[in-house]
C-alpha positions in Angstrom: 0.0 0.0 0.0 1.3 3.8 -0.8 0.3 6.3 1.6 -1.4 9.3 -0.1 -2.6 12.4 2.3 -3.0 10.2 4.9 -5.2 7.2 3.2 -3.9 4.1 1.8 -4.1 3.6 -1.8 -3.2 0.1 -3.6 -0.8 0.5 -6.4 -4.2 -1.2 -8.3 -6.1 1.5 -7.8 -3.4 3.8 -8.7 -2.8 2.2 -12.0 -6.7 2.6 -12.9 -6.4 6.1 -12.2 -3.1 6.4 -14.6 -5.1 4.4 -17.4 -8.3 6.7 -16.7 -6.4 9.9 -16.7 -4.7 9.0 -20.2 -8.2 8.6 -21.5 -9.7 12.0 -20.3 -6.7 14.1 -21.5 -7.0 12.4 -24.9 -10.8 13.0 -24.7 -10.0 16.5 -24.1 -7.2 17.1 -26.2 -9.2 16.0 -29.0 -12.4 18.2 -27.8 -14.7 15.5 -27.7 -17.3 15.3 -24.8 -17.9 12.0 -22.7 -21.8 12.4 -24.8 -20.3 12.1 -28.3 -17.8 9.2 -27.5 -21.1 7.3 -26.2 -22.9 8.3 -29.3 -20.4 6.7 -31.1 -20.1 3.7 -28.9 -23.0 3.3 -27.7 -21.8 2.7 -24.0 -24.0 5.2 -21.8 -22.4 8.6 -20.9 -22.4 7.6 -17.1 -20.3 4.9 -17.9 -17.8 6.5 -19.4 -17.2 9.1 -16.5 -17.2 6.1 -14.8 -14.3 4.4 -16.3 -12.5 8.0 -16.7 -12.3 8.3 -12.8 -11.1 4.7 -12.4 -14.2 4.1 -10.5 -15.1 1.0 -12.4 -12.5 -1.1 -14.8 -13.6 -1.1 -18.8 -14.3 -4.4 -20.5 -12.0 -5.3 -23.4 -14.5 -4.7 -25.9 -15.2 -1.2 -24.5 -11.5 -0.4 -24.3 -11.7 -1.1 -28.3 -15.1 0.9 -28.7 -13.5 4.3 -26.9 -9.9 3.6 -29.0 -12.2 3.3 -32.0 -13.9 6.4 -31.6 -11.2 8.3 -30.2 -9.4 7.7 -33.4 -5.7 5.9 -31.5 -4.8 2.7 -30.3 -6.2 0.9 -27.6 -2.6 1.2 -25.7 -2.5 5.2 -26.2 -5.6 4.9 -23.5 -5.4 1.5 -21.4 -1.7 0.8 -21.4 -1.3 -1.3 -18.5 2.2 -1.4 -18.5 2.6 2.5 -17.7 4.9 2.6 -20.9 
């Protein structure tokens, strides 16, 4: 565990909140609101914020949906490896 301001945080949860946060700037470097991507994925709005603040962990096929709309590689957003 990794102490952070005084709670303990599992290098797990951590590395959700890396994966998310790649996702969001991408989303927002692009200009493209959480309501289009879900238009074009059909996975509901509330789920993406979801997955963007690494409160729940995308399915495979959803990591593919997002890439896909996004226009980049699955990697660029979900890169588990922190490369």
């Amino acid at each position: 565990m990794i102490s952070l301001h005084s709670k303990s945080v599992s290098f797990s949860f951590l590395k959700e909140v890396i994966m998310s946060s790649k996702l969001y700037r991408t989303r927002v470097l692009q200009r493209v609101s959480q309501y289009v991507i879900a238009l074009k994925t059909g996975i509901q709005q509330s789920r993406i914020s979801l997955i963007e603040n690494a409160l729940i962990q995308p399915k495979e096929e959803e990591k593919k949906k997002i890439a896909k709309a996004l226009g980049v590689p699955v990697q660029d957003l979900f890169d588990e490896n922190g490369e």
